[in-house]
Every structure is written in C-alpha cells, then in structure tokens.
N, C-alpha and C positions, 0 to 999 in steps of 0.2 A: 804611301803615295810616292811614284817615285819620281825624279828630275824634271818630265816632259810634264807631268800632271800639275805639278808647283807649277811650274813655266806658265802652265795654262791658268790655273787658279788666279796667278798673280795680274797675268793679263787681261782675265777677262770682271777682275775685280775693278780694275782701271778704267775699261771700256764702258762700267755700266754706273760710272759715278756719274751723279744726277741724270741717271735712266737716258741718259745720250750715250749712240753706239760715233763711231766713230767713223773718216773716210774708208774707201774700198780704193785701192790701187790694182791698174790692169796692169802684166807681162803679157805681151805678145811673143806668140814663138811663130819663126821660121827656119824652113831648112832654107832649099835654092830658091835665089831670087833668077831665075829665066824661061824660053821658052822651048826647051831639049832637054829638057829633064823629068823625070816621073809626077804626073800629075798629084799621086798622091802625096807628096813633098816638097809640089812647087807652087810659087805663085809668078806670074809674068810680069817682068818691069815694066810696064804699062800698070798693073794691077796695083804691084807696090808702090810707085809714084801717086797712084790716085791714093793709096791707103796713108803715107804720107801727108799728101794735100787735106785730108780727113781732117788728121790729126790736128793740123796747125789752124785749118778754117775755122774747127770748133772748139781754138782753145785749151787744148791740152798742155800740159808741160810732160814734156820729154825727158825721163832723171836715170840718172843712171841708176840700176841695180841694185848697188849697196842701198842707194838711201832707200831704200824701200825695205829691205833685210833690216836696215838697221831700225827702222820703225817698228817694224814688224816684233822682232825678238825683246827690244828693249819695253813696249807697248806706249810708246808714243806714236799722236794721233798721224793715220795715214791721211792721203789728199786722194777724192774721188779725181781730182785733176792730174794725179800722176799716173803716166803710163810708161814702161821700162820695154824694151826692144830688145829682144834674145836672136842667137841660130844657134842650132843643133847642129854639130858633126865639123863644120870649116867646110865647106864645099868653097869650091875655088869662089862661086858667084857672090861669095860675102864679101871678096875683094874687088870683084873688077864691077860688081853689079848694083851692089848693097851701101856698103859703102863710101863712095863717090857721091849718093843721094842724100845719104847721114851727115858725111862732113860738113856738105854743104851748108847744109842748117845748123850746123854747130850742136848736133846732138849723139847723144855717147850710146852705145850697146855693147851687149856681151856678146860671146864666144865662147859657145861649149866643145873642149877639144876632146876626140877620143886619140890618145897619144900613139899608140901603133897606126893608123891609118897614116898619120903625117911620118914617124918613124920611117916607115915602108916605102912612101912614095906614094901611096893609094891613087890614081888618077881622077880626078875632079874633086882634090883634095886639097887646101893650101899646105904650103911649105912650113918651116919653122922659118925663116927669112922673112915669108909674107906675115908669118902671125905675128912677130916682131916690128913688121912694118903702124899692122895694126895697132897694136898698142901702145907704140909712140905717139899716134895718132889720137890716143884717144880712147880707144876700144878696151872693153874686159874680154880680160881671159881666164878662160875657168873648166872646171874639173867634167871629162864625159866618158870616167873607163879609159883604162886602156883600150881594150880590145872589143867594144861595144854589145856585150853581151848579154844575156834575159839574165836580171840580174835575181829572178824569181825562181830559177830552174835547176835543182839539183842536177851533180849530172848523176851517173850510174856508178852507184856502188858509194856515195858521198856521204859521208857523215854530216849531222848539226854541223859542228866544229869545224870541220874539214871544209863545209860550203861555207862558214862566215869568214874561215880565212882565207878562202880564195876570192870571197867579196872584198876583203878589205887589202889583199893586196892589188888587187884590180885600180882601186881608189887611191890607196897610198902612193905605189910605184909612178900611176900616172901623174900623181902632184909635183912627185920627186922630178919627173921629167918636165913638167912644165916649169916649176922652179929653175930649172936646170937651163933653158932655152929662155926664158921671155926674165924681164926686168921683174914686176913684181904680178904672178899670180892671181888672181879671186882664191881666196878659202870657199867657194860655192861650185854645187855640185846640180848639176839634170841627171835623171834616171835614162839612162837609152831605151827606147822605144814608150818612156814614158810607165812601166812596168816595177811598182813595188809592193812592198808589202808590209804590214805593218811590224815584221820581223827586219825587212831592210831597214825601214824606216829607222829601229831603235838603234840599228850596226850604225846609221848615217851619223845619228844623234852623239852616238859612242866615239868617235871618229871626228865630230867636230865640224861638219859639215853642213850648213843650211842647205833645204834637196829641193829642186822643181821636178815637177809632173810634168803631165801631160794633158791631164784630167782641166775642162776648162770651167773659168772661172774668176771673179776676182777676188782680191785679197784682202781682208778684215782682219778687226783685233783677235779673233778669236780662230785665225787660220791657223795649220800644224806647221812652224818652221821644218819640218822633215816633209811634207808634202805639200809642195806649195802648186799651187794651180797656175796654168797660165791658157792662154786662148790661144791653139793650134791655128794656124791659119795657110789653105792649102787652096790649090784648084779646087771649087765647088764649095769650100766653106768662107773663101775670102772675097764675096761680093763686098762693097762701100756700106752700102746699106745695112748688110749683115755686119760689119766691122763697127756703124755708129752704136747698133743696139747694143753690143758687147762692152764697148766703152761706154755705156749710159747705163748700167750693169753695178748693182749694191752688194757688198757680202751678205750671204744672211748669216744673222747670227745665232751657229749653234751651240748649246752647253754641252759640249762634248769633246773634248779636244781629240779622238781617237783620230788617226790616219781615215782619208775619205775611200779605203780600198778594202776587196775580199779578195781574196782566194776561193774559188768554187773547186770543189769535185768534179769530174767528167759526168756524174750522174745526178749531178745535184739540178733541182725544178726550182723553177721563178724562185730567186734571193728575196729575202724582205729585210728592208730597209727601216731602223728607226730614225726620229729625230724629234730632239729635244730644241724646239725654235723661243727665244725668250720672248717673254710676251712685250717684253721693248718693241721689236722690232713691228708691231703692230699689221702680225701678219692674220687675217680674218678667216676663219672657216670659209673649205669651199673656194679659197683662191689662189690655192696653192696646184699647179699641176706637175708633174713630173713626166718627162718622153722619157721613151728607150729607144734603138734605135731599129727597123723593121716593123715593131711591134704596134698595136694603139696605145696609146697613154696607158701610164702603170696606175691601177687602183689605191686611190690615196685615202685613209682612214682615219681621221681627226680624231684624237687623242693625245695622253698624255704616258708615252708620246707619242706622235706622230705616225703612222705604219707607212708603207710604201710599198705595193709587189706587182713583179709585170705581170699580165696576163698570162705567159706562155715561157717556158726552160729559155736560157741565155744560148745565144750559138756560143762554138768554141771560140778561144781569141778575148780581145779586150771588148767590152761593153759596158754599156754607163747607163745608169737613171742619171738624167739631169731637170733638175727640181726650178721651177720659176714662181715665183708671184709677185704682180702688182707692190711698189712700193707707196706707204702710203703719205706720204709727204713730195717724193720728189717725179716730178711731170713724166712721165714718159720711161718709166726709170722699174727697171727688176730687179728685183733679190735672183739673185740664180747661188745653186751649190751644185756639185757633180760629185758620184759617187762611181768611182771605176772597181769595175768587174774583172777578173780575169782567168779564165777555165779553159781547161786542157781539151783536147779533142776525145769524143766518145771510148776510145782505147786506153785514154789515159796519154796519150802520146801530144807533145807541144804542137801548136801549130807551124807553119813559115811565118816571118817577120813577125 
C-alpha cells in the first residue's frame, strides 16, 4: 500500500467513526472577472457581485484555502459552510475587478500564478508589483506552471523520465520564482487547463504539493488531496441559481481514493466508470444519475460496485460523467462526484486548448 492509499485509509477510517460522514467544502474557480474577455473564462462584474451577494445572503463563510487543505489532509471535520474563492492565470481583472469586491468584505482568496506569463509581460496579465500588492492585502499566492502547459502531453520523442522531469521542473522553478518575488508563497498547486492524470497526480504527491482541478465538485473526507475538485464558474455556467445549487452540493462518499481522471485512447468507446459509494451515505437504488455532456444520461448499473457508461464514444478533449443524487438527510441538497475524461483527437493528435 503505498503513501496516498494510507493517507486515504486513515482518512476515511476517521470519517466513518460512528457511521457520520463529515462536512463537504466548496472552492470556486475563476479566471476574468469582466466584460471583454473570452466568455468561456469570464464571468461579468455584475454576475460576480450577485454571486457574492449569494454567498453572504445564504450564510456562507468565506475561509481561506489553507483551512480547507488543512482539513482536508489532516482528516478533520470539513464545514458544508465553508466555501474558498480561487482565479486561475492572474489576469489583470483579479486586481482592478475581483478584488476591490473581496476586500471589501474582508474575505481572502488565492491566486494561481503561471510564472512566465507575468515574467514576460504577457498583457492582461498582472505584474509581480500587483501580485505583491495582493498579498499584502490578504490574498494567496500559489503555484500554476511556469509556462502553463497540458501537463498530460508528452512531447515527441519524450521518455517516462524525461516528461516527469520536465513536469517537475515546470512546478519547482515556478515556486522558486514565486518564492523569489512575493513574501511568503502557497505550497499549493491548480493543474492548468485543469488536465491530469493519475501519473501527475502521484509526481504532485512526490513533490509536496496539494493539486486542484478543474473537475467540479465538492470536497469531503474521503477527496484525493492530489485532485482536488473545485466548481469552474464561467459565462453560461455561472447563473445565481446554478451557484446556490452547487453551494448546497454534499461530497459523496467514495471507497476509493484513486484520482477521479482517465486517460482515454483516440479509439477508445463509451469509458465505464466504477464506484464503490458507502452505504453511510444512504444513497438508494435508482437515484443516483450521472450526465455527460452532449450525450443523454450515462446508463447507471446498481451494484457492488456501482457501473456507470455513456451511451455513445467521448468527443476528443476533456469530458466528464458527473454523478448526482438526492441527499438523504439534508433539504434540497446533492451528493455530486465528477469524473474527468481526457482523449486525444481520432489521429492521436492533442486538441487546442
């Protein structure tokens, strides 16, 4: 058994003492907060102000990052009330847009920096001066690649060896530079484009690094600190509405600590999906569904354990079963898990972004 599986053993021994599972913590991710930017990586400050107002009308407490890691790993109990506030990349709008809304309320987030962007200059990027700004302020900062690249993607002609050590210099160098520029760092790491694999995953692990996704979702005792889920939230997936249900959002809990990600083949047909759900969590035949995303619901198969397959081959690109059912204690309230897919285009060849 090795490091991650103890890790998880120990955790989820903790979680099921007197057959009580524990709270579920939400991260929310955003890249730009305006409205001149790629919809699929923005939300409108109008948008985020209301998703804000959400936040505080119904109660949430706003905590920073660590406490949530630090829960998380140590397996003490999380707070369905805690939700944690991320951005991806430093686009300039986390200073002048982001922000200014946060301080206000005396609430903290992070900052995932990919270090050559701000290096360079990259435009609609912040400075090392502004991330510095930030952090005096309040703000984390933390680890997103140098060079922001599929950290899944051999290149050509790459050995094993040869690609984990140009993952982990990718990871290392960039800490070295944030070390270098800001007071004191995050040890915490985002995957850019939200892209790993259970072979990242164990280099993250190796390396010291707690990792977020992309894959949405919230956070339970029995989450992989190497793939931590957080709720994307973009044009078209960040209505108010859709933000309550996500924050009203239970971990389910599964026995399995394995990373929630595949790697498919270019020719591989509809993934099946296992899961081992503990009968704690009192989820009932029949009311469990799983989407994908194009497709109709993926065929769910009761057993022990659990099957899961869409109807029809994955496109190329990232793709998720995302699993819900009825929670059976609290009002209005889901188990949700997300399982990301990620396959090469029919050639074998990566896709864009």
């Amino acid at each position: 058994m090795n490091g991650l599986a103890r890790l998880f053993c120990l955790i989820l021994a903790t979680a099921l003492v007197g057959n009580v599972w524990a709270g579920s913590a939400k991260v929310l991710l955003y890249h730009h907060v305006s409205d001149d930017t790629p919809a699929a990586t923005s939300v409108s400050p109008a948008t985020f102000d209301a998703h804000l107002a959400l936040i505080e009308r119904e109660g949430y407490e706003v905590v920073p990052l660590t406490r949530i890691v630090e829960a998380l790993v140590s397996g003490s109990a999380l707070d369905s009330r805690w939700v944690a506030i991320t951005f991806d990349d430093a686009y300039e709008s986390v200073a002048s847009a982001a922000a200014p809304r946060l301080e206000a309320r005396g609430w903290p987030f992070t900052v995932f920096v990919s270090t050559d962007y701000v290096d360079d200059g990259y435009g609609l990027y912040l400075s090392w001066e502004a991330l510095r700004d930030l952090e005096a302020n309040g703000a984390g900062i933390a680890n997103h690649t140098m060079a922001h690249e599929h950290m899944v993607r051999h290149r050509e002609g790459e050995s094993e060896q040869q690609w984990q050590d140009r993952l982990a210099r990718e990871v290392i160098d960039a800490q070295a530079r944030l070390e270098a520029e800001l007071e004191s760092p995050l040890r915490l790491f985002a995957y850019p484009y939200g892209e790993f694999s259970a072979g990242v995953a164990t280099l993250m692990q190796s390396l010291g690094f707690v990792s977020f996704g992309q894959q949405s979702g919230p956070i339970g005792s029995t989450s992989n600190p190497y793939a931590i889920p957080r709720f994307p939230l973009a044009k078209g997936f960040d209505s108010v509405q859709s933000l309550a249900e996500k924050l009203r959002t239970e971990h389910l809990p599964l026995l399995d600590p394995e990373p929630p990600v595949s790697l498919l083949s270019a020719e591989a047909g509809p993934p099946l999906l296992t899961l081992r759900i503990s009968d704690s969590a009192g989820v009932r035949p029949g009311t469990l569904n799983c989407f994908v995303a194009g497709q109709p619901n993926a065929t769910v198969t009761w057993g022990d354990p659990i099957t899961v397959a869409a109807g029809q081959s994955l496109r190329p690109g990232r793709s998720k079963y995302t699993c819900t059912a009825p929670h059976p204690t609290i009002q209005r309230a889901y188990y949700w898990h997300t399982h990301l897919y990620i396959k090469p285009k029919s050639d074998g060849s990566w896709y864009e972004g």
